[in-house]
VMD Tcl script that draws the C-alpha trace (Angstrom):
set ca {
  {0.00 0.00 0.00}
  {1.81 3.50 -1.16}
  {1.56 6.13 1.36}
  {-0.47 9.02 0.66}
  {1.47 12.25 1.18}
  {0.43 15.27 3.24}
  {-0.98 18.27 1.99}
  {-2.39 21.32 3.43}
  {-5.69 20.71 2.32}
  {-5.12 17.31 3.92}
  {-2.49 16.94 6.86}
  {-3.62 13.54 8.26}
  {-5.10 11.57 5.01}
  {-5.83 8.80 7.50}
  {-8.45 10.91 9.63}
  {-11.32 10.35 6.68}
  {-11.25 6.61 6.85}
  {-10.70 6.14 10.21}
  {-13.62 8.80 11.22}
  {-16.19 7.33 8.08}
  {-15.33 3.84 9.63}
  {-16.17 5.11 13.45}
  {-19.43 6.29 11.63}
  {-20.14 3.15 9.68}
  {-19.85 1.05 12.86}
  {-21.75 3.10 14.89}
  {-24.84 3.51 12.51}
  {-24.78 -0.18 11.72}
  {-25.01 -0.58 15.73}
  {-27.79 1.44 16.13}
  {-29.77 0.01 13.23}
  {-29.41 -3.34 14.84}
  {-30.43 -2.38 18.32}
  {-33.11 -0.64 17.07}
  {-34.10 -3.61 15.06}
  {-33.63 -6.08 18.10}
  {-35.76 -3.47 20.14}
  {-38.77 -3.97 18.12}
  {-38.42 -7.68 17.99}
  {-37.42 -8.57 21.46}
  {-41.08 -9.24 23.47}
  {-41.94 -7.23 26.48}
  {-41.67 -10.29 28.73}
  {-37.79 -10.24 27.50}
  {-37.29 -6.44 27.82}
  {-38.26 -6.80 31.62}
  {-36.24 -9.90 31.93}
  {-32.97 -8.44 31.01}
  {-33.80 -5.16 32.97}
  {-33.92 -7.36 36.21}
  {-37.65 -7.62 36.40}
  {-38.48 -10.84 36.21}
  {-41.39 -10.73 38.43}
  {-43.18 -8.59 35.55}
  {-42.01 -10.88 32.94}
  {-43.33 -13.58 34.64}
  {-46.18 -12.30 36.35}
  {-48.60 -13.02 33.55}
  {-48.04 -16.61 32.83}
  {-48.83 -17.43 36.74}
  {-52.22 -16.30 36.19}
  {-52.39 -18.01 33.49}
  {-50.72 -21.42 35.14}
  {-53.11 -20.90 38.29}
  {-56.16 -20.63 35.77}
  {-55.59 -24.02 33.90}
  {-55.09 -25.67 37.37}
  {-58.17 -24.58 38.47}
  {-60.23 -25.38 35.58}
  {-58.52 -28.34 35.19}
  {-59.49 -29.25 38.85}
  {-58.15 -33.13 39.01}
  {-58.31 -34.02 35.36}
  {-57.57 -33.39 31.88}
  {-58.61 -30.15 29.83}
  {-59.04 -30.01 25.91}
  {-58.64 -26.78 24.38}
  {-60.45 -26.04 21.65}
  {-59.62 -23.06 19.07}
  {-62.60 -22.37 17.51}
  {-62.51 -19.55 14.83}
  {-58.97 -18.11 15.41}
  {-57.37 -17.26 12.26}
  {-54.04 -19.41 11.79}
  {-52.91 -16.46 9.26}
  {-53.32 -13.97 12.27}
  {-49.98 -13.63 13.85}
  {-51.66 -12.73 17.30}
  {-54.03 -15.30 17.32}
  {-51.02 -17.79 16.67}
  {-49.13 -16.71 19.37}
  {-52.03 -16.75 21.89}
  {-52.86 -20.22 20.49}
  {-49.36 -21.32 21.31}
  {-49.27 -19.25 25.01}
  {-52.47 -21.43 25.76}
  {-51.26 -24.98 25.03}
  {-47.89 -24.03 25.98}
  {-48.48 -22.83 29.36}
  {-51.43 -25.62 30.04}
  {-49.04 -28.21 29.20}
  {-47.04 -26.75 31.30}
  {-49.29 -26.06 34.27}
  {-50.94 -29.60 34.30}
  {-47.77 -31.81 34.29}
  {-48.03 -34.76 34.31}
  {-51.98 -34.05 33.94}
  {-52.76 -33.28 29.48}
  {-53.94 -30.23 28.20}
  {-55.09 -31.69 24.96}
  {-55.37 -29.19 22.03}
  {-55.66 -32.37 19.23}
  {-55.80 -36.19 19.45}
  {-52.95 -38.72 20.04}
  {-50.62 -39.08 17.24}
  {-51.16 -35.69 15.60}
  {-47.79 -33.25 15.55}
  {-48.13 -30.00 16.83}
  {-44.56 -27.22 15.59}
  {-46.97 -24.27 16.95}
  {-49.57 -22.19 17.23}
  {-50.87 -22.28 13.75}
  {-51.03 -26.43 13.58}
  {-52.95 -25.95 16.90}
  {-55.19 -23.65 15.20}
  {-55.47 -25.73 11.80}
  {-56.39 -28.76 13.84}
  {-59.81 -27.30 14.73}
  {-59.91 -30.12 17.69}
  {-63.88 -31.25 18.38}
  {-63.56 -34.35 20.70}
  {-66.18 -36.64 21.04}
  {-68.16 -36.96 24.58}
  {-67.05 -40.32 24.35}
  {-62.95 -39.38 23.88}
  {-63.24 -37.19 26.75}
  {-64.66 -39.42 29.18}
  {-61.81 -42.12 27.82}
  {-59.04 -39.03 28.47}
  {-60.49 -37.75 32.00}
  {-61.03 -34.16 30.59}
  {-62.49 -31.43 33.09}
  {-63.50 -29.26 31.52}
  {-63.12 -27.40 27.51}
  {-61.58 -24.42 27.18}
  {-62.76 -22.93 24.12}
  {-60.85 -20.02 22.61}
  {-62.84 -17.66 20.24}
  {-63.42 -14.11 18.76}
  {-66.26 -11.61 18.75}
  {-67.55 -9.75 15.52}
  {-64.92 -6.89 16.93}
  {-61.90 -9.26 16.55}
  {-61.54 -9.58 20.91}
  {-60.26 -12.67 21.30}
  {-62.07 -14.34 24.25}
  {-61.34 -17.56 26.43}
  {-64.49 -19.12 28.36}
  {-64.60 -22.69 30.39}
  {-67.05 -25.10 29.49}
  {-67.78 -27.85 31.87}
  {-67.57 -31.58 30.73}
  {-70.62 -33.07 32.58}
  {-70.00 -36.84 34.22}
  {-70.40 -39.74 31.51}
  {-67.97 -37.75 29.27}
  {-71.23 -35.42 27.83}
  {-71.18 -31.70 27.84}
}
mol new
graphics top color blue
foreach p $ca { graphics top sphere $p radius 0.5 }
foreach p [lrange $ca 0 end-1] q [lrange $ca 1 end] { graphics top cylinder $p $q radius 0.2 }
display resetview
């Protein structure tokens, strides 16, 4: 590399590159936080600010609501006219059997029948899961949770109980 001379118009030719370089880095870094910032959940944001309690604060409600529906069975959750093309509805599909899974260990929160594979929200939606009476007096289900919208688009989440003899 030949050394580029000084000149009074220039008398540090390195300063430029060095300086453009500085200011390369530094709006690359801020386009990628930004980026991250918009794509990192809430849940996270408090997580990594040391606030765990707020990141965690809504999935215990929703882990003491499944054991209480659930009471000392099984729940099947049904997803009735959630769109699987609706990024929001997908996600809440996949909070709900997720976290009832979770919550009812060892105990099922069914959200389709034995042998089907569920990657997500959107299978969990596709599956449109309508057990008979009969399947969930065989699988000790509770009670349904059925997950819904109104005309407005609210998605809404309402118990229905499974009467004895596996009929509803």
């Amino acid at each position: 590399m030949e050394a580029i001379p000084a000149t009074p118009e220039n008398p540090s030719p390195r300063v430029p590159s060095i300086l453009m370089t500085v200011v390369v880095i530094l709006a690359a870094g801020t386009a990628v936080w930004q980026c991250w910032q918009h794509r990192v959940t809430q849940k996270t944001r408090d997580w990594i600010a040391g606030r765990p309690e707020a990141a965690v604060q809504t999935l215990h409600g929703y882990d003491t609501n499944f054991l209480q529906v659930a009471g000392d069975g099984n729940l099947a959750i049904r997803f009735l006219n959630l769109n699987a093309n609706n990024p929001e509805h997908v996600k809440f599909a996949q909070l709900m059997f997720c976290r009832g899974g979770y919550a009812l260990y060892p105990r099922r929160a069914w959200v389709v029948p034995e042998g089907t594979v569920v990657n997500g929200g959107r299978e969990a939606i596709e599956a449109r899961f309508s057990p008979s009476p009969q399947w969930l007096h065989d699988h000790n289900v509770r009670n349904i949770i059925e997950v819904d919208t109104d005309a407005a688009g609210n998605v809404r989440v309402r118990a229905v109980p499974v009467i004895t003899g596996g009929t509803q």
